[in-house]
C-alpha positions in Angstrom: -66.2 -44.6 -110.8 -65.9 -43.5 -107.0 -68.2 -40.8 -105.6 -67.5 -37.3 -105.6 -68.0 -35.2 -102.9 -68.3 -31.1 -102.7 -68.3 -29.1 -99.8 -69.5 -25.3 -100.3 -68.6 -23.1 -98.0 -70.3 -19.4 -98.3 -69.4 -16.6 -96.2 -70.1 -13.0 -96.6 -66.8 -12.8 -98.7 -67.1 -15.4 -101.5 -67.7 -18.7 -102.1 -64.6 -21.5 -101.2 -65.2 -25.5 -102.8 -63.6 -28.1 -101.3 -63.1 -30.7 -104.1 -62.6 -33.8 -103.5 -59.6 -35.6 -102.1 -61.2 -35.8 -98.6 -63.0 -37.8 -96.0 -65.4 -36.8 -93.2 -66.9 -38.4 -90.8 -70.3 -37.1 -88.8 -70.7 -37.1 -85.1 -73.9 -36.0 -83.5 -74.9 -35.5 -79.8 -78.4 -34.7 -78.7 -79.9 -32.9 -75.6 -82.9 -34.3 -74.6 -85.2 -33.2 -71.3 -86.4 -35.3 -69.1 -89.8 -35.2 -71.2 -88.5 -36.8 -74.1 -87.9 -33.4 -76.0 -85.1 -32.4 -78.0 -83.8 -29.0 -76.8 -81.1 -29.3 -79.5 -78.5 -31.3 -81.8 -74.9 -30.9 -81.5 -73.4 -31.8 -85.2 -69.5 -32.0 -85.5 -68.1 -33.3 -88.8 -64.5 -33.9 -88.4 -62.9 -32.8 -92.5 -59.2 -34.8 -93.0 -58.1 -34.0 -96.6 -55.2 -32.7 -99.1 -54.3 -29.8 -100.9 -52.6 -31.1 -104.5 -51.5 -28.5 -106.8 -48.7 -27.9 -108.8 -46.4 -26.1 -108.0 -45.9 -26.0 -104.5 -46.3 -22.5 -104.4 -50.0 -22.8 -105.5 -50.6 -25.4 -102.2 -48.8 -22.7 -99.9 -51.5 -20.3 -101.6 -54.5 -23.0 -101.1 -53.6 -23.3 -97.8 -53.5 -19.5 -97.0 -57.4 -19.5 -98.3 -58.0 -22.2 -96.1 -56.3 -20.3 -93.1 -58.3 -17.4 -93.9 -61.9 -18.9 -93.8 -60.8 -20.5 -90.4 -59.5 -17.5 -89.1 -63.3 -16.3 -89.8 -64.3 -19.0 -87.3 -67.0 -16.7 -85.8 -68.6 -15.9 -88.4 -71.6 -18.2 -89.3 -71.4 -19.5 -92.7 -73.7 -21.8 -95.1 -72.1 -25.2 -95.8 -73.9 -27.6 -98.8 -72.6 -30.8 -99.1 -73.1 -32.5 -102.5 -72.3 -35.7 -103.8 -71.6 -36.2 -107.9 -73.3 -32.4 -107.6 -76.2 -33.1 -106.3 -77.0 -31.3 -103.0 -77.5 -34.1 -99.9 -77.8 -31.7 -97.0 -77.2 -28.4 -96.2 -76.6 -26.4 -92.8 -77.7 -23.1 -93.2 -77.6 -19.6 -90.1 -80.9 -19.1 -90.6 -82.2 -22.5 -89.7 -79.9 -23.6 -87.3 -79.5 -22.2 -83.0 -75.7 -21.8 -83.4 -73.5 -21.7 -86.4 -73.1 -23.2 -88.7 -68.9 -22.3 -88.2 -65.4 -23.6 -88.3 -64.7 -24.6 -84.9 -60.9 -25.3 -86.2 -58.0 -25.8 -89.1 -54.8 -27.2 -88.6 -52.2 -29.2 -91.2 -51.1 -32.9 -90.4 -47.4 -34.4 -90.4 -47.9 -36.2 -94.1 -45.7 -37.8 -96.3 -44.9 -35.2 -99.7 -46.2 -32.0 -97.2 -44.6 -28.9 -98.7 -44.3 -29.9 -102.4 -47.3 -31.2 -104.6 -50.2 -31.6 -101.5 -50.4 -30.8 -98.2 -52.9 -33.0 -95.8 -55.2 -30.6 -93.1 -57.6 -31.0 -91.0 -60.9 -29.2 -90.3 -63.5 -29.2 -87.6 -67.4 -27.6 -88.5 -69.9 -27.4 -85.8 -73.6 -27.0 -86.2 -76.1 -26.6 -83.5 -79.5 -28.0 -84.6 -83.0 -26.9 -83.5 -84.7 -29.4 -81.2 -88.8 -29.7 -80.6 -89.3 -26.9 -78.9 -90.4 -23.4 -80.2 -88.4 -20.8 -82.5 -85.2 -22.6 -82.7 -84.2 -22.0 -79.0 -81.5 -24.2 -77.2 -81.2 -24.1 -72.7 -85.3 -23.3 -72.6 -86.3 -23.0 -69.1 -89.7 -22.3 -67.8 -91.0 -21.8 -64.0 -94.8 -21.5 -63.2 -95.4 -20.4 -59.5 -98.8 -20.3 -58.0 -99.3 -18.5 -54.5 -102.8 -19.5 -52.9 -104.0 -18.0 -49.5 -105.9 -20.3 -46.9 -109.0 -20.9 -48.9 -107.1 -21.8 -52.2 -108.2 -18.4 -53.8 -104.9 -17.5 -56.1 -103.4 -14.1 -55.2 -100.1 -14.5 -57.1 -99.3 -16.1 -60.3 -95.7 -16.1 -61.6 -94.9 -17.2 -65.3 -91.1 -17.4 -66.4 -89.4 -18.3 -69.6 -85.4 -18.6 -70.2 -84.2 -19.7 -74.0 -80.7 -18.8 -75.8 -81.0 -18.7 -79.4 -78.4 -17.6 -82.4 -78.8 -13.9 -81.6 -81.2 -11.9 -79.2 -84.5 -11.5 -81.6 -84.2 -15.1 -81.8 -84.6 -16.2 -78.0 -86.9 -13.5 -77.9 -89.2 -14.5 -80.1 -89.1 -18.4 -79.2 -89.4 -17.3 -75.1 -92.7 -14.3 -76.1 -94.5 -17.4 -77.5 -94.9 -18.2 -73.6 -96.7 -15.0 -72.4 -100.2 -15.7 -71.2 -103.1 -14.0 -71.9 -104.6 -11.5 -69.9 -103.5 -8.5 -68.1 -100.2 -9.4 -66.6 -97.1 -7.6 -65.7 -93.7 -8.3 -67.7 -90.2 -8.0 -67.0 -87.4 -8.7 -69.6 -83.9 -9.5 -68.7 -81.0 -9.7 -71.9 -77.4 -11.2 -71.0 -75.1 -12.4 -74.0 -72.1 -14.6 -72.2 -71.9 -17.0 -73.1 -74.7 -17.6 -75.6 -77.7 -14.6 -77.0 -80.2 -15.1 -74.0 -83.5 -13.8 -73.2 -85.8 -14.3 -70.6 -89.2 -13.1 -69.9 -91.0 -13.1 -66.0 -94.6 -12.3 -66.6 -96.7 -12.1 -63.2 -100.4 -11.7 -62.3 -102.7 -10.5 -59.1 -106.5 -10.2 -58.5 -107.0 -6.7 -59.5 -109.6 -4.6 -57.6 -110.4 -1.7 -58.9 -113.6 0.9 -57.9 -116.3 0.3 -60.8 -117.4 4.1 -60.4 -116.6 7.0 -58.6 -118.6 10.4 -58.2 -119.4 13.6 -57.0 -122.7 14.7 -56.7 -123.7 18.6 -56.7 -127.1 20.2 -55.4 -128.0 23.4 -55.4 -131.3 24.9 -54.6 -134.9 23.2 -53.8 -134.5 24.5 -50.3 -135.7 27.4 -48.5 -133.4 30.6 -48.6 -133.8 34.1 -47.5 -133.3 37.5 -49.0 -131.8 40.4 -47.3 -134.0 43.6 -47.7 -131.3 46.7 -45.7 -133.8 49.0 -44.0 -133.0 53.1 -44.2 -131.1 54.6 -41.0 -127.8 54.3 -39.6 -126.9 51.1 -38.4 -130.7 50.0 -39.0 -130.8 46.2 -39.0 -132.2 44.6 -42.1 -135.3 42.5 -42.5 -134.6 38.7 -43.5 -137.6 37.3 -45.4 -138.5 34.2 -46.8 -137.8 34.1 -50.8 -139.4 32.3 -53.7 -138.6 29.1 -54.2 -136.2 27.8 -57.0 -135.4 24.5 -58.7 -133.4 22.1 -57.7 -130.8 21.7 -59.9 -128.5 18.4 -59.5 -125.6 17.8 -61.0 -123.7 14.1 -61.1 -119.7 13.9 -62.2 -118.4 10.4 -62.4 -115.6 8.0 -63.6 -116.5 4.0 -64.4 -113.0 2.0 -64.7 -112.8 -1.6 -66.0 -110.3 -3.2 -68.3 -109.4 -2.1 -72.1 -110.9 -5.4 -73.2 -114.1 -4.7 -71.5 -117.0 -2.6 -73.3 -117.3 0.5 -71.2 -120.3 2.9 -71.4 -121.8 4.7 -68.6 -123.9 3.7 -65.6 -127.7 4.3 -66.1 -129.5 7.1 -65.6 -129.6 7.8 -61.3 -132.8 9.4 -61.7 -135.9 8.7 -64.2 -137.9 11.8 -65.6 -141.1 12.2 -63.9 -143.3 15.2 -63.8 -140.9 16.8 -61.7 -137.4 15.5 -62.3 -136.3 16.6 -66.0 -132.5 15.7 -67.5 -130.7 18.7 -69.1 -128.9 16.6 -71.7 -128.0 19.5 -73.7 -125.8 21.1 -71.0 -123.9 17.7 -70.1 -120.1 17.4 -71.4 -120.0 14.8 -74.4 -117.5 12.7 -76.2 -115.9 11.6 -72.8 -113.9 8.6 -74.6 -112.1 6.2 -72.2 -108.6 7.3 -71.4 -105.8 6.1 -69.4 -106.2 8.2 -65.6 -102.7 7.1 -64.0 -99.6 5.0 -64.2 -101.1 2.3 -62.0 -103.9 2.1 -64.2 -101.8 2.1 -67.6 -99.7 -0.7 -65.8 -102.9 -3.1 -64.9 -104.4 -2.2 -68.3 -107.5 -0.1 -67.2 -109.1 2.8 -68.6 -111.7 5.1 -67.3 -114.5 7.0 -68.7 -116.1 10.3 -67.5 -119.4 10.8 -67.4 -122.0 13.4 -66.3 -125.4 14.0 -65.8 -127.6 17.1 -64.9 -131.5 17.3 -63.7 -133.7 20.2 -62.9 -136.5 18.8 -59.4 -138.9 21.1 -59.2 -140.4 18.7 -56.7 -140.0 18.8 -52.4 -138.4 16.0 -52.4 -135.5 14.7 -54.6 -135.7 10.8 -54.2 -132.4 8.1 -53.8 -130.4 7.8 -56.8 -130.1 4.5 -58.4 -126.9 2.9 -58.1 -128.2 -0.6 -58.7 -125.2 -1.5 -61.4 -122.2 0.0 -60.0 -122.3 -0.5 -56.5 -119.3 -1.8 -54.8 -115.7 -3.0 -56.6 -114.9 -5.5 -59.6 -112.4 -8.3 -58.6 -110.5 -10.1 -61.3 -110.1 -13.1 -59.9 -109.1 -15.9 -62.4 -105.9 -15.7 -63.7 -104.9 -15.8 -67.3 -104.6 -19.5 -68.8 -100.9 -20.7 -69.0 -100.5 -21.3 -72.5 -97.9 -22.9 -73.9 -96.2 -23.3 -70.8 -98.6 -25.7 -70.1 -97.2 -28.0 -72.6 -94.0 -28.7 -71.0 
């Protein structure tokens, strides 16, 4: 008994079954990088077979339903392929980069055409999922690395191109290449002829000031009071007053990066006999926040501090500033990733 083969065709409007009376043959063409990877499969199957039905009104009517899923070329539809009813392969939208559709339908010259059978022809196409990631097809990927005269990297330049069955798809294979690390991103979406998506991620040594502040003294010095004497146009007597307290007061921002553990610099001043911290008057519950669009844009945050002391001594001595002096300098650029896989 020969074989029997099926061939299901399901499309958003039904189910069609091509019975037997047909042969196919299978033509494949791979695109391979110069690497050795598969970028993606090309799959044609070339369908010859014959409409037989009786009368011939019911092959004009067979051959309309066959016109009709042509004519839905575009549309990506699932195609099993079963042998005696058993299911060999199947192309399905989901798992493939483009398709599966019917590239074309056309009736041959044949012998009996018009009455009991009429012989067509059918073309499928399938594009197939290669080794690389998400099912993408075309991938492209740049690194450029921009060094000054001591080798120091002061630009780094990631890029990733894919085409994919629809947009989400490239996306989502070409994101996989993002490195790590604070870096900018632009995005770029064109859809002629294929869904395409590309990604340029870049990266510079970011100096930022570790802390900035404003320091406010008041008092601890001498100062004179005005004592107005009677008498027109008497001049008054300036005299020396009491002394007051010194009272200091320190406003401050420390910046670093969102992934970094921010909390505030040390104390300026220790607490002596004559140097006391008001820590009841000081703001609190200065959480890190976002203070521009540059910032936002290079991922840093700053938090606000303040402190406040009462000197009651002559002399207030040097703040300490021993762990935030100067800048922070990202130098080392995020890892390449995947991208340095290809």
């Amino acid at each position: 008994m020969a074989a029997r083969w099926t061939i299901e065709i399901e499309q958003s409007s039904g189910t069609k079954t091509l019975e037997s009376n047909h042969m196919f043959n299978i033509r494949m063409n791979r695109q391979v990088t110069a690497a050795g990877v598969v970028e993606y499969t090309d799959v044609y199957l070339e369908l010859r077979a014959q409409v037989v039905k009786s009368p011939p009104s019911a092959v004009a009517d067979e051959l309309k339903v066959m016109q009709e899923l042509a004519r839905l070329q575009l549309q990506p539809a699932t195609f099993r392929f079963k042998l005696d009813g058993v299911e060999k392969f199947v192309w399905t939208p989901s798992s493939s980069v483009a398709g599966p559709t019917i590239l074309n339908f056309e009736t041959e010259e044949a012998d009996g055409n018009a009455g009991a059978r009429w012989v067509y022809r059918m073309d499928i196409f399938v594009r197939l999922a290669g080794g690389n990631f998400a099912g993408l097809h075309d991938l492209r990927t740049e690194l450029t690395t921009t060094t000054d005269e001591s080798g120091k990297v002061t630009l780094k330049i990631w890029r990733a191109v894919g085409k994919a069955s629809t947009i989400s798809k490239a996306r989502a294979g070409v994101m996989r290449f993002k490195p790590k690390g604070a870096v900018r991103q632009v995005e770029q979406i064109s859809f002629d002829p294929d869904p395409t998506f590309a990604a340029t991620w870049s990266w510079e040594p970011t100096h930022r000031s570790a802390v900035t502040e404003d320091f406010l003294i008041v008092g601890g010095k001498d100062w004179w009071e005005i004592s107005p004497q009677a008498g027109e146009r008497v001049k008054p007597i300036l005299h020396l007053a009491r002394r007051d307290a010194q009272i200091i007061r320190v406003d401050g921002i420390k910046r670093g990066l969102k992934t970094e553990n921010i909390t505030a610099p040390a104390p300026h001043w220790k607490e002596t006999k004559d140097i006391t911290r008001q820590e009841g008057l000081e703001p609190k519950g200065q959480f890190p926040l976002v203070m521009s669009e540059e910032d936002a844009r290079l991922g840093i945050v700053g938090l606000k501090f303040c402190e406040i002391y009462i000197n009651t001594g002559k002399n207030l001595p040097a703040p300490n500033h021993s762990d935030h002096v100067g800048t922070k300098t990202e130098e080392k650029p995020p890892a390449d990733g995947a991208m340095a896989n290809r």
